[in-house]
N, C-alpha and C positions, 0 to 999 in steps of 0.2 A: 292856778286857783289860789287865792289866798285869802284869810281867816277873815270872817264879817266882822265890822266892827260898829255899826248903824245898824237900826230896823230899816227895813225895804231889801239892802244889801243881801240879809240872808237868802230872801227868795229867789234873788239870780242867780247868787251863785250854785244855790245848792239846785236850781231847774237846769242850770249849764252843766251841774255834771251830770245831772238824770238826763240830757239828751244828747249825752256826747256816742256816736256813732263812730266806730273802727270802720277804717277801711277794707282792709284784708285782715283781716290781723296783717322729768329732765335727767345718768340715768336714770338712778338709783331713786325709788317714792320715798321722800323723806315724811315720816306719818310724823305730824307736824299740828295735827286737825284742822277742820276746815275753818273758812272765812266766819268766825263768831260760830264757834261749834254749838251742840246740842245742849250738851253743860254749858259751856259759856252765855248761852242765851238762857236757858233756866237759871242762873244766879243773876243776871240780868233781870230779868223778868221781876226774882226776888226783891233785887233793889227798887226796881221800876214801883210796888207794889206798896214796900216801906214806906214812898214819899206822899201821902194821903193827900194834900193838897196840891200836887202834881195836878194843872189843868190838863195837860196833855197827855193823861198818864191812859185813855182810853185809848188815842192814837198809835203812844208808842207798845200797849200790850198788842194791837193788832198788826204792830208792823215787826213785832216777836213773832208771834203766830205767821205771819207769810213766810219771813225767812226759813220759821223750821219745817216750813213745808216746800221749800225750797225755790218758792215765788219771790225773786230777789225783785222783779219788777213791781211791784203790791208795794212792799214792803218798801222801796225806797222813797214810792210818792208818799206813804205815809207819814215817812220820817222827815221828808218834806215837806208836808201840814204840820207837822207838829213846830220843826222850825221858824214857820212862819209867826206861829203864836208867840213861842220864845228862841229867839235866836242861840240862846248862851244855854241851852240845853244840852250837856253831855252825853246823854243815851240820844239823844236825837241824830250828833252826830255820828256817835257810833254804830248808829244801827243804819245812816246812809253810805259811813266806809266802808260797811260788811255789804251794802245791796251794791255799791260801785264794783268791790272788790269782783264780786260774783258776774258781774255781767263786763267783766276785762278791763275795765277803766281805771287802771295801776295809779298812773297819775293822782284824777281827781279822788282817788279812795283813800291814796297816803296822806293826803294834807287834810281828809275828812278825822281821819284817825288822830294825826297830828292836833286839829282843833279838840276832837274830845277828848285826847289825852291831858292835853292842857285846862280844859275844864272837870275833868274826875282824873284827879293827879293821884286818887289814894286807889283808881279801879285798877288793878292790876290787870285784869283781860286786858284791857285795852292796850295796854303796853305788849303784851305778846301777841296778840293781833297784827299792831304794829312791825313787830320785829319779824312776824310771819311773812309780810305782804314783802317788806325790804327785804330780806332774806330771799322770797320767789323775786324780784329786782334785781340782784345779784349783788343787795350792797351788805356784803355781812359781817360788814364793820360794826356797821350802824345796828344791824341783826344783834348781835351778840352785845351789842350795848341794851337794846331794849329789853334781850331776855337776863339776863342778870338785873336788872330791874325788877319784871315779874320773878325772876326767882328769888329776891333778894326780902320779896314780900312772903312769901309762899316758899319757906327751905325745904329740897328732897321733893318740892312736887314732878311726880314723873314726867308728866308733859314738858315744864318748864327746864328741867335740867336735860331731856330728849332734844328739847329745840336749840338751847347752847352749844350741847356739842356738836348737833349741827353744824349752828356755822362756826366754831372753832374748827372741827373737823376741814370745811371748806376754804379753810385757812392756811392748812396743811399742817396741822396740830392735832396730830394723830393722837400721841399717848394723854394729852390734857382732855381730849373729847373723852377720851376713855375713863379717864380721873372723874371727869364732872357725873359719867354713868356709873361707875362702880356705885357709890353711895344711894344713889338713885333704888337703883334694884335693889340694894338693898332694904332699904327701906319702904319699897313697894313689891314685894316681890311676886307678885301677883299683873302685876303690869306688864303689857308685850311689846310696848310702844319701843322702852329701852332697847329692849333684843333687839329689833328691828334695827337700831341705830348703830350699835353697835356690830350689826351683819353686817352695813356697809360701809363699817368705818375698814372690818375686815378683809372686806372684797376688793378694797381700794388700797389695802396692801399685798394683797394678792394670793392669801392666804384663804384658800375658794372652800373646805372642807370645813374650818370652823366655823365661814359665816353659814354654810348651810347647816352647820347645826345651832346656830344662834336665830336664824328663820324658822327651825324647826321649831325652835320652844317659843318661839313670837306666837305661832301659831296653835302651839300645844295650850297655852294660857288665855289664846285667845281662838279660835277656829274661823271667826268670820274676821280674818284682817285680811282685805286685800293686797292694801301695801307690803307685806309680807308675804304674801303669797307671789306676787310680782315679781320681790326680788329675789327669792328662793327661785323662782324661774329662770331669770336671767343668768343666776349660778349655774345652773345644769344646762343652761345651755353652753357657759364656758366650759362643763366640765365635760364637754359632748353628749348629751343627753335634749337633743332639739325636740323629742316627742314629748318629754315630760315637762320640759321649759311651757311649750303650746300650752300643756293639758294647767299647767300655772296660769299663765298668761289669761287666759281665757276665764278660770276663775274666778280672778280677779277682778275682770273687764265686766263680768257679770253680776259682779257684788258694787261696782262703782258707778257711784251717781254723778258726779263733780267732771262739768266737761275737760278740765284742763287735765285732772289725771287722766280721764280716759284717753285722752288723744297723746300722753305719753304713752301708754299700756298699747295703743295700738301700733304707735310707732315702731317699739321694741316687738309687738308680734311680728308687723311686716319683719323683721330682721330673722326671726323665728322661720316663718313659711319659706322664705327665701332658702336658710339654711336645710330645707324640706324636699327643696328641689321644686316647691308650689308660686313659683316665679311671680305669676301674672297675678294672684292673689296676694302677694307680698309688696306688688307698687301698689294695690289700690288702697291698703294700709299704710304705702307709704306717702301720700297724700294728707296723712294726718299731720305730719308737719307744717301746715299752709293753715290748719284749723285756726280760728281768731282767737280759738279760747286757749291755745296750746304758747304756753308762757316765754319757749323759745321761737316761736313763731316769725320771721322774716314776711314783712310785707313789699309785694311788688304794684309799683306802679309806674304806669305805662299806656298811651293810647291804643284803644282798641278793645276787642273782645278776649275775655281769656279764653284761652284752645280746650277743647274739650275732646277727647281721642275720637268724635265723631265726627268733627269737621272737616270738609273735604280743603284740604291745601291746595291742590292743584291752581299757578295762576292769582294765588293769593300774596301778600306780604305778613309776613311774620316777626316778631321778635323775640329771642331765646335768652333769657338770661340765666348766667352760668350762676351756681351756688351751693352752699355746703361750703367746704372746705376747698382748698386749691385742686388737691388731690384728685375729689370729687370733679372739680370745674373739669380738670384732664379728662378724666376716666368716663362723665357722660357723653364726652365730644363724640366717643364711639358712635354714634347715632347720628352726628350731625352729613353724613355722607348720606343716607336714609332721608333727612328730612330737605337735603337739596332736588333729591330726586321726587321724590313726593311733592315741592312748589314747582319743579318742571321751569320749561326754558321763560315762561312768563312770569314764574314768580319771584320774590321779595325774599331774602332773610336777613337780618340783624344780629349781630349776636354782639350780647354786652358782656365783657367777661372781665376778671382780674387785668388790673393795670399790666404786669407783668407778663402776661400772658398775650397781648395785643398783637405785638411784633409775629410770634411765631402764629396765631390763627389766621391772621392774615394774609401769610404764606402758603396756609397750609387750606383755605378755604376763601382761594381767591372770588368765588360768585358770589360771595355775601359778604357784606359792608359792616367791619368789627371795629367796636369801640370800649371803651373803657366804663363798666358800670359806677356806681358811685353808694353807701350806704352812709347813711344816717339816722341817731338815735331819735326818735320823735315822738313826744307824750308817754315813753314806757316803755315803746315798741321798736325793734329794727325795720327801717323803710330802705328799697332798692332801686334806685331809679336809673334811668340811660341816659345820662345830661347831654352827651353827644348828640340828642336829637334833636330835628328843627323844632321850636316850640309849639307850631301850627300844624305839626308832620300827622300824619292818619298812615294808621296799621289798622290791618284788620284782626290779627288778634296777637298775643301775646303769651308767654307759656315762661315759666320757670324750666329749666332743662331738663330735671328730672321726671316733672311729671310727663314729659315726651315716651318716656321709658313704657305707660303701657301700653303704648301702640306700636312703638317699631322695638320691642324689647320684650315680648312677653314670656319668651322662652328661651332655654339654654338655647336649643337648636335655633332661633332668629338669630342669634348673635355672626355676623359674617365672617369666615373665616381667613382675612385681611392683616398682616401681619404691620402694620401700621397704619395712621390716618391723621398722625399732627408730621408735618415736613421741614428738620431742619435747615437751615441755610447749607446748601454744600461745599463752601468757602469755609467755613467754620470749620463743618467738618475735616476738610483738608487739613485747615491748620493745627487741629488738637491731635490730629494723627500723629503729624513732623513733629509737635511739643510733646507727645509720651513716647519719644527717641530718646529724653533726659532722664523719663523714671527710670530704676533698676529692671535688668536685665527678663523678661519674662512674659508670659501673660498677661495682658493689664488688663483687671480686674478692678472695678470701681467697687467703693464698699461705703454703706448708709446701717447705722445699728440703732438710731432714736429717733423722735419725734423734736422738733422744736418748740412744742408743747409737752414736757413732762412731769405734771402735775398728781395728785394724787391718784385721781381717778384713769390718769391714761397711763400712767408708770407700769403699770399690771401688764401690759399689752408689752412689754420693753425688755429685754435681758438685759443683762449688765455688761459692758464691755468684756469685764475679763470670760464672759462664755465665750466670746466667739476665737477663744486660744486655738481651740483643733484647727477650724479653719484656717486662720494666719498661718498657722502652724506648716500648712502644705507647700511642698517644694515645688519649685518652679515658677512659681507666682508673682508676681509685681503689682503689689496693691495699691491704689489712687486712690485718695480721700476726698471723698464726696459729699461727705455729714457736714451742713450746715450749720451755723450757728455756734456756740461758743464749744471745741470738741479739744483745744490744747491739752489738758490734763491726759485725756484718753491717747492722742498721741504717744505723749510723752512715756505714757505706761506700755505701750506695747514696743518703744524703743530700749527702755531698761533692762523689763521684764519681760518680755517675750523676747527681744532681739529682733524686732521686724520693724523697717519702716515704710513706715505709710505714706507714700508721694503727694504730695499737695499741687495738683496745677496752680501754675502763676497765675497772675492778672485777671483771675475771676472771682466775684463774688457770688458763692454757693447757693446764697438764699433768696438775692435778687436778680440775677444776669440768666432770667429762663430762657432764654433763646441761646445763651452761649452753653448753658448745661446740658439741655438736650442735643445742641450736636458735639458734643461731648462723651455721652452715653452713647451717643452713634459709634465715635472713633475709638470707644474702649471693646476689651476684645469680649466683655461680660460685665453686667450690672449685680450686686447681692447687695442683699439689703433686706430689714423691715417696711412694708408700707408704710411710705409717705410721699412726699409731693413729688420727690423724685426721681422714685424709684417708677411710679406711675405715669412722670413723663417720657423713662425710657421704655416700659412698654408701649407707648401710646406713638413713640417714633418709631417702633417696631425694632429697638433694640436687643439682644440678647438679654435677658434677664431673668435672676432667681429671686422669689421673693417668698419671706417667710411668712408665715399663715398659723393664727391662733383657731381652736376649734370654735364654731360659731359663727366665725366671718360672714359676713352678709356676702363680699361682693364678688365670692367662688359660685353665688346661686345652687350651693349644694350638686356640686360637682367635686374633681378632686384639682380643678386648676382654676384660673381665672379666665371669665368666657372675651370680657375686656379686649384682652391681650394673649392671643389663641399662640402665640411663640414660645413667652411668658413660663419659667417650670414654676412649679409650688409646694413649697417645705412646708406639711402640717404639725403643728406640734400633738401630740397625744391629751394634752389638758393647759389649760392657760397658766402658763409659769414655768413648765416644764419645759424649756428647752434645751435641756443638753443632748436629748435622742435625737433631738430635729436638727442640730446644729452638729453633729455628729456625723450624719446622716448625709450632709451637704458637704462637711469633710470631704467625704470618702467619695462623694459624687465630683467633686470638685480633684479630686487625683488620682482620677480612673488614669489606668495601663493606655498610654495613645495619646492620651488629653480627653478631657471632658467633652461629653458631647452640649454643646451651649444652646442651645433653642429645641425647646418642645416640641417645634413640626420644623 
């Protein structure tokens, strides 16, 4: 969409973003205010009010009044009459970026903001409006540029210096977010917004007691903040406290109008109920991620109907696309034995999954025809398509993987107790056997301690190498490095300082080569590791494997192991961060009298 610059111009552009239609269509609520908040629109309103010979100054106070009543659809056709009279109107635009913003059209609401910015260069809203909408975009570059702008008008305003640290914070500029809040509170001290930000600049360093007591006083100054109450939720659920997370969550959900929060809030409850042991209630919540209004939202597209846990399969054609993370792609596959037998000998399945991942489904789920999915960014949004498929092809319906979960997954007990269900190459395996005859002398014992993502927000989830000393520490052992991605440093330190090395298989690469990893985890004599890609492929080959577990884990479904991978043992920590008792713990399990016993059943 770009800026009118002729009369006529304005009316198509600004009718093409009022009719733009989604097809399908974060954790921590950053309280940030809404699309042209309630203040923002009453000093709006003021201005609107000032300019006495405003022709269109009846349309734009009526297209005030719809927004604050949360009729974003009213309120943009107005702002769209008004346009038509005067194209180079600045509240016109701005009051159609705030009705785009509101009904998900990320796209045409930036460049809506972008035009009235440029025509009310002294409105400050508009600029943090702006930097609001980029910031839920995830450009917060360009965020933190527009809010030092508005705050550069407006020094110590709470909002404005809340929203910088932001996205500094998400920058991974921890003590400068902090910096830009200190003055803030102070200066406002009566504001809760700050707290809030700075609870989860806390919680993202993993410091779980002071952010709850920094949501405590959000709340104390303010009592009806949802966003705070949320995230005080999410805390006690890391600190194991999943009844009182709920009785948060739900607060929250009941104070929030704005669909996009809501369908984070319900996202993070399904994670809640699950942790409940209230399974089948916890996928119908988890369906909130597919919502159009929900900002991280993945669109799929695909011919056919979407499945709906109603539909009978039997004799049908289906397509399953994997999604989430890797990790996930693995760990829903558990289900896809369930969904062969449900299309019976006449029917269809498809499954489009990680490129990486091709080789070994196709092995391991010879009846069904598996291809490589494809994403792209599109208007604002992530789209998922199956390019693999004929262009002319007819399915009859189509499903994201997860949501398969409430019908053949509703309960620990449906989970089948199957000690594998992806199948490595046995050739492979043979050979990784004959090559860990060069590691040292022992056990061979594969070891994963990080994510390949360790950013602020997931480092909390992560110990630091030097905890896992006690374990290295056990005799007998011969450890095999499995941690992808850049891990020399940490090497290096458990060879100076600890005395132990960590054997590197040859001629693989860790992060790419999943069909040689997994039968790899096959020929090791035991997997340990933190959840991630995989560690999840060796349960899913039905490998030996120990995998350690923060309180609140979604995908234990509020058991004390993982139902995934029913062989699978599981190290809970006591509180998120706290690992030296779990990893202690695992020690001592790991140099039981005999040998260890390696698999759960």
């Amino acid at each position: 969409m770009t800026r009118p610059h002729r009369t006529g111009e304005t009316s198509a552009i600004a009718l093409a973003a009022a009719q733009t239609n989604l097809a399908n269509p974060g954790r921590a609520a950053d309280a940030m205010g809404a699309a042209g908040s309630h203040d923002a629109l009453r000093r709006l309103n003021a201005a609107i009010g000032e300019l006495k010979a405003l022709s269109v100054e009846p349309l734009l106070n009526r297209a005030v009044a719809a927004l604050e009543a949360e009729d974003h659809e009213t309120g943009g056709r107005l702002a769209i009459q008004a346009l038509e009279q005067d194209e180079r109107n600045g509240f016109a635009w701005y009051l159609l970026a705030i009705a785009r913003e509101r009904a998900g059209d990320f796209i045409n609401s930036i460049t809506c903001y972008e035009s009235a910015l440029a025509l009310l260069p002294n409105h400050a809203d508009v600029a943090n409006d702006l930097g609001r909408l980029a910031f839920r975009m995830g450009m917060k570059v360009e965020a933190e540029k527009l809010f030092r702008h508005f705050l550069a008008a407006k020094p110590n305003h709470p909002e404005g210096a809340n929203n910088l640290a932001c996205a500094i914070r998400d920058q991974d500029r921890a003590d400068e977010a902090i910096d830009v809040l200190r003055p803030a509170i102070e200066a406002n001290p009566g504001a809760a917004m700050p707290w809030n930000t700075l609870g989860t600049i806390v919680t993202e360093q993993g410091d779980l007691g002071t952010a709850h007591t920094f949501f405590d006083e959000a709340l104390r100054l303010q009592p009806a903040f949802p966003k705070a109450q949320y995230n005080r939720g999410n805390v006690r659920l890391s600190l194991g406290e999943p009844e009182g997370a709920l009785e948060d969550c739900d607060a929250a959900l009941a104070a929030t109008a704005a669909q996009d929060e809501r369908q984070m809030m319900r996202l993070s409850r399904a994670t809640i109920l699950m942790e409940l042991g209230r399974t089948a209630e916890g996928w119908e919540d988890y369906e909130a991620r597919l919502h159009p209004q929900f900002s991280d939202c993945t669109q799929f597209q695909a011919p056919g109907a979407p499945w709906t846990p109603q539909a009978d399969l039997a004799g049908r054609s289906l397509l399953v696309f994997g999604e989430q993370g890797l990790g996930d792609e693995v760990m829903f596959a558990n289900l896809i034995p369930d969904v062969i037998e449900a299309l019976g000998p006449q029917g269809r399945l498809t499954l489009a999954v990680e490129t990486r991942l091709v080789p070994l489904f196709q092995r391991s789920f010879p009846q069904a025809r598996v291809g490589a999915h494809a994403t792209y960014a599109v208007g604002g949004r992530t789209v998922r398509v199956a390019p693999f498929l004929a262009e002319d092809e007819a399915l009859d319906y189509w499903a994201p993987m997860g949501s398969l979960l409430r019908r053949f997954r509703p309960t620990v007990d449906s989970f089948p107790q199957r000690t594998g269900f992806l199948t490595p190459a046995p050739e492979r395996v043979a050979h990784w056997r004959e090559a860990l005859n060069e590691a040292p002398q022992g056990l061979k014992v594969g070891l994963l301690w990080k994510s390949g993502l360790m950013n602020g927000a997931r480092r909390r989830y992560f110990s630091a190498f030097e905890a896992w000393r006690e374990v290295l520490a056990v005799p007998g052992i011969s450890f095999v490095n499995l941690q992808y991605g850049d891990c020399a440093a940490e090497l290096e330190y458990a060879r100076q300082e600890m005395g132990i090395e960590i054997w590197t298989p040859p001629g693989v690469d860790l992060k790419q080569d999943l069909d040689e990893i997994a039968a790899l985890t096959c020929a090791l004599d035991l997997v340990v590791g933190f959840p991630n890609a995989t560690v999840n492929l060796a349960g899913a080959c039905g490998a030996s494997a120990w995998v350690t577990s923060a309180p609140g884990a979604w995908p234990r479904l509020g058991s004390d192991h993982y139902p995934w991978y029913p062989q699978m043992r599981v190290f809970t920590a006591r509180a998120l961060g706290d690992w030296s008792p779990m990893l202690a713990e695992m020690a001592e399990a790991l140099g039981q009298a005999g040998g260890p016993v390696l698999r759960r059943i």
